[in-house]
C-alpha positions as CSV (number, residue, x, y, z in Angstrom):
1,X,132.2,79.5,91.1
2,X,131.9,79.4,94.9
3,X,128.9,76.9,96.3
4,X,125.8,77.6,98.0
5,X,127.2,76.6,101.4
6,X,130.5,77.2,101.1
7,X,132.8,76.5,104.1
8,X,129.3,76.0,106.3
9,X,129.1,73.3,109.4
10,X,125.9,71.3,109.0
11,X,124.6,69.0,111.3
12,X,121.7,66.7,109.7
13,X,119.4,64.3,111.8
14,X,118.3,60.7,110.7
15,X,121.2,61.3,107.6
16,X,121.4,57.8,106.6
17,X,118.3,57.2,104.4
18,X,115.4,59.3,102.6
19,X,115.5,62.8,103.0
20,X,117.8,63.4,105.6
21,X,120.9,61.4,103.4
22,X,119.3,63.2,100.5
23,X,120.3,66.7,102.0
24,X,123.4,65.6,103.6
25,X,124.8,64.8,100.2
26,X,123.0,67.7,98.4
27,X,124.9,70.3,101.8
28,X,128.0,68.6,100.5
29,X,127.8,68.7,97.1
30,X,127.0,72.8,98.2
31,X,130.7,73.2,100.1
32,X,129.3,72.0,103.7
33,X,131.0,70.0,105.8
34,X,128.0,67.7,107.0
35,X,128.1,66.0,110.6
36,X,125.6,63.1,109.4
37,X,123.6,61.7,112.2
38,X,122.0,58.3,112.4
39,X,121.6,55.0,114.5
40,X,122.6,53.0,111.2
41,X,126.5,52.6,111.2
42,X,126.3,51.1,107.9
43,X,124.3,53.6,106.4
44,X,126.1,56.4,107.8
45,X,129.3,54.5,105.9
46,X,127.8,54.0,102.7
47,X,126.6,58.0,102.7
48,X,130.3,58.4,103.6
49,X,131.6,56.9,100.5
50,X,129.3,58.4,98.5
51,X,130.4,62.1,99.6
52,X,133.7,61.1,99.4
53,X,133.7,60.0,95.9
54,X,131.9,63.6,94.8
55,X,134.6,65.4,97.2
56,X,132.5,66.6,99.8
57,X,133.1,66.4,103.4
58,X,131.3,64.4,105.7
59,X,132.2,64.0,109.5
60,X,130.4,60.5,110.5
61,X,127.9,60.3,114.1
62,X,126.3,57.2,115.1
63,X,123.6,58.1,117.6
64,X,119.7,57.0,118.8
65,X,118.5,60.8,119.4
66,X,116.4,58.4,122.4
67,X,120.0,58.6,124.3
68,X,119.1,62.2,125.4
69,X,122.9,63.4,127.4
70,X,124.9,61.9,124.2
71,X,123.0,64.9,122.2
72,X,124.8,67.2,124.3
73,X,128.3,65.1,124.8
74,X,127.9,65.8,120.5
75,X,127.2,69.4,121.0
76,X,130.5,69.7,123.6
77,X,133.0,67.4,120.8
78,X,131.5,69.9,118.0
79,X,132.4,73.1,119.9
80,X,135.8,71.5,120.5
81,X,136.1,70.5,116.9
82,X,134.7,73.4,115.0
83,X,134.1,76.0,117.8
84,X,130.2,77.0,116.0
85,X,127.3,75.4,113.8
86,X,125.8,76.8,111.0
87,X,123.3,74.8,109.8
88,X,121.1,72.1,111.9
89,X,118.3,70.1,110.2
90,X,116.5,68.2,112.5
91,X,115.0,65.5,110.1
92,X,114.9,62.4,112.0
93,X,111.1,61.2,112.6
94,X,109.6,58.3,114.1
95,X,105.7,57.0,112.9
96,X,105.0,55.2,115.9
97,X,105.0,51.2,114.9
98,X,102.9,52.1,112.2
99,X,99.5,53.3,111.6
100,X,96.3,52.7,114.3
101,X,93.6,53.9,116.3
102,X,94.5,56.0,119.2
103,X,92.8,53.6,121.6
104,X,95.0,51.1,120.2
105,X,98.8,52.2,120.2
106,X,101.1,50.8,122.3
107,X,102.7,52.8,125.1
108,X,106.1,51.3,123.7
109,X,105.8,52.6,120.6
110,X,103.7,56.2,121.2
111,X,106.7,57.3,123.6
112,X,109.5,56.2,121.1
113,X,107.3,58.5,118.7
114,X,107.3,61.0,120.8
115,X,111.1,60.6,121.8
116,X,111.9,61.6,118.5
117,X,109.9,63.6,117.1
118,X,109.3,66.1,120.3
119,X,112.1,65.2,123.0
120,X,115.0,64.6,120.6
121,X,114.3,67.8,118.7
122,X,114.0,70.0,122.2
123,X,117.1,68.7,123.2
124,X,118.6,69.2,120.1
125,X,117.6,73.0,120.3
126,X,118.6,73.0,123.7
127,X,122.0,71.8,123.1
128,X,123.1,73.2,119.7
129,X,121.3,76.9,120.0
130,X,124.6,78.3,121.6
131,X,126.8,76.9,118.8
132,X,124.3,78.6,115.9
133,X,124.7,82.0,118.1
134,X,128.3,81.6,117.4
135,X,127.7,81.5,114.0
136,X,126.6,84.9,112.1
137,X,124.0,83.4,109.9
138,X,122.9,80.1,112.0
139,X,120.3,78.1,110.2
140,X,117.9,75.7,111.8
141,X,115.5,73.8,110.1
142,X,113.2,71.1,111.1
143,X,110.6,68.6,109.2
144,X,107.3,68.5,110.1
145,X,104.4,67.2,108.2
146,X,100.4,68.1,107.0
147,X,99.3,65.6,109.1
148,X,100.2,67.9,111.9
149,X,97.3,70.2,111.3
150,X,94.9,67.4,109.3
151,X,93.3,65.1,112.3
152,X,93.3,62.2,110.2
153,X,92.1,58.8,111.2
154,X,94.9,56.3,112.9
155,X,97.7,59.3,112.5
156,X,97.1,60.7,115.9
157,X,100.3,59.9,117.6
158,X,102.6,60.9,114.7
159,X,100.4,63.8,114.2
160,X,100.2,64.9,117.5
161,X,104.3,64.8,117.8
162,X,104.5,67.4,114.7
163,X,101.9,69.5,115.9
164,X,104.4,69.5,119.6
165,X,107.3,70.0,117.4
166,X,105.9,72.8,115.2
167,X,105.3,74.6,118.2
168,X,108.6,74.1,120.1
169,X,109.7,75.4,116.9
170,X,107.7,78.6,116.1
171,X,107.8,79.7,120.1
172,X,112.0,79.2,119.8
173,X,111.8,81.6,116.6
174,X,109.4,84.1,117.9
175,X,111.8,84.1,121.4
176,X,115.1,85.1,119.2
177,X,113.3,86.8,116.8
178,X,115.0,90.0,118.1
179,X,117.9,89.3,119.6
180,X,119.6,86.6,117.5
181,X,120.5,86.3,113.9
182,X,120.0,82.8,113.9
183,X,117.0,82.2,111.7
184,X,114.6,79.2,112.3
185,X,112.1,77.0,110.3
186,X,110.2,74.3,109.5
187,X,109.8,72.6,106.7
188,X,107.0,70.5,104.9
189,X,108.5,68.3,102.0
190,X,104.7,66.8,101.4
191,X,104.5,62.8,100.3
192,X,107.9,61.7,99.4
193,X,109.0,58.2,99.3
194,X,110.9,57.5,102.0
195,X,111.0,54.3,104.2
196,X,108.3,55.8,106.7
197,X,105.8,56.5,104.0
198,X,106.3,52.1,103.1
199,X,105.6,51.5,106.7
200,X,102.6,53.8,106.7
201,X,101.4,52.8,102.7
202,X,102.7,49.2,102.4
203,X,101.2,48.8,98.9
204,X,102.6,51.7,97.5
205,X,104.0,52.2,93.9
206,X,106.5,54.5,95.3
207,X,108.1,54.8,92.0
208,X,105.5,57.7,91.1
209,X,106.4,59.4,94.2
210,X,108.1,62.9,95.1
211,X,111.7,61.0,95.8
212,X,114.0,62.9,98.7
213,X,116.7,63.8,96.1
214,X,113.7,66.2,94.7
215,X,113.2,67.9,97.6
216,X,116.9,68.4,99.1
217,X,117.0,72.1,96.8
218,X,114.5,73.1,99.2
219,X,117.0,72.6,102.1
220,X,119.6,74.3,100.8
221,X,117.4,77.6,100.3
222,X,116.5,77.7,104.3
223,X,120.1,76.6,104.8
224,X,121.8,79.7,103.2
225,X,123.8,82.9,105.2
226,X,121.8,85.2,102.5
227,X,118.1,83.7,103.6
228,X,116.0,85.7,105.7
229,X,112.8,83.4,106.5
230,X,111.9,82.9,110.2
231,X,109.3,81.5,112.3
232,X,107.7,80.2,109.0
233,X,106.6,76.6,107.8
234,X,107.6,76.4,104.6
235,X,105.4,74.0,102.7
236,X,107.5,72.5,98.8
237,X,104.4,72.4,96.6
């Protein structure tokens, strides 16, 4: 019985924990090979093994997305390697030191937000478009978040970077709506406990939370030749 993702090249952002290790292994487990992408080296090894041991493929990349020219030197050594990309997930997300009033985040930590949550995913676009052109059913899909569109108290920096991204996003769908068959979305996966949702919810039972394993099916849909969505934000309920 041939896999979702058969014989696809996916890239996945901020791939060693939470969601983004929960859809690399899930692409795997679907016939992708998955170039996982994180700053944790260990991590990235440990997600190795595991795809290893359940025969998947997994090409390892240890990278701050904040290092904005090694983005591209990854898009250059994938061309070289694989001469396309199918899928890219851009999942890696930064909340800012933590929750606070606008007046009172630091400038350290609101541009580190917004290095990865904005910047990092522009240059991501910027430098692995071409490569999903080459492909004849690219895929991109980025995370975004409610708290984009909600204007809650103390979330203003990480909501204001998903609002930026969710419109990077829509205005590069709209732009290739016509011309490209790479299809691009967003994606909302709602509360799930991740490592971001501890530092934002400390006290958390996160045992009675969404967990990224459950959300990962989602993933796969947007990530599939035969899907057809674009310019959407795709909310799992």
């Amino acid at each position: 019985m041939s896999k979702r993702l058969q014989g696809r090249i996916a890239l996945v952002t901020g791939a060693s924990r939470g969601i983004g290790r929960a859809v690399a292994k899930r692409f795997a487990a679907e016939g992708a090979e998955v170039i996982c992408v994180a700053r944790t080296q260990g991590g990235l090894e440990e997600l190795d093994d595991e795809i290893s041991a359940a025969g998947g493929k997994a090409v390892l990349c240890p990278l701050n997305l904040r290092e904005f020219d090694k983005i591209d030197q990854v898009a250059a050594a994938l061309y070289e390697r694989f001469g396309r990309l199918d899928i890219l997930v851009g999942n890696a997300g930064d909340i800012g030191g933590g929750l606070a009033p606008i007046g009172h985040v630091d400038q350290k930590h609101f541009q580190e937000a917004f290095d990865v949550n904005v910047t990092a995913n522009y240059r991501l676009i910027r430098a692995f478009a071409p490569l999903l052109k080459l492909s004849e059913t690219g895929r991109a899909i980025f995370v975004t978040a409610g708290a984009a569109q909600a204007n809650q108290p103390y979330w203003g920096v990480y909501a204001a970077g998903k609002a930026a991204l969710e419109s990077i996003v829509l205005t590069w769908a709209a732009e290739i709506a016509n011309i490209s068959s790479t299809k691009v979305n967003l994606i909302d996966p709602g509360t799930v406990a991740t490592r971001m949702r501890t530092i934002a919810f400390p006290g958390e039972d996160q045992t009675i939370l969404r967990q990224p394993d459950d959300v990962a099916a989602s993933f796969v849909a947007l990530a599939e030749a035969g899907c057809q969505r674009h310019g959407e934000i795709v909310t799992i309920d």
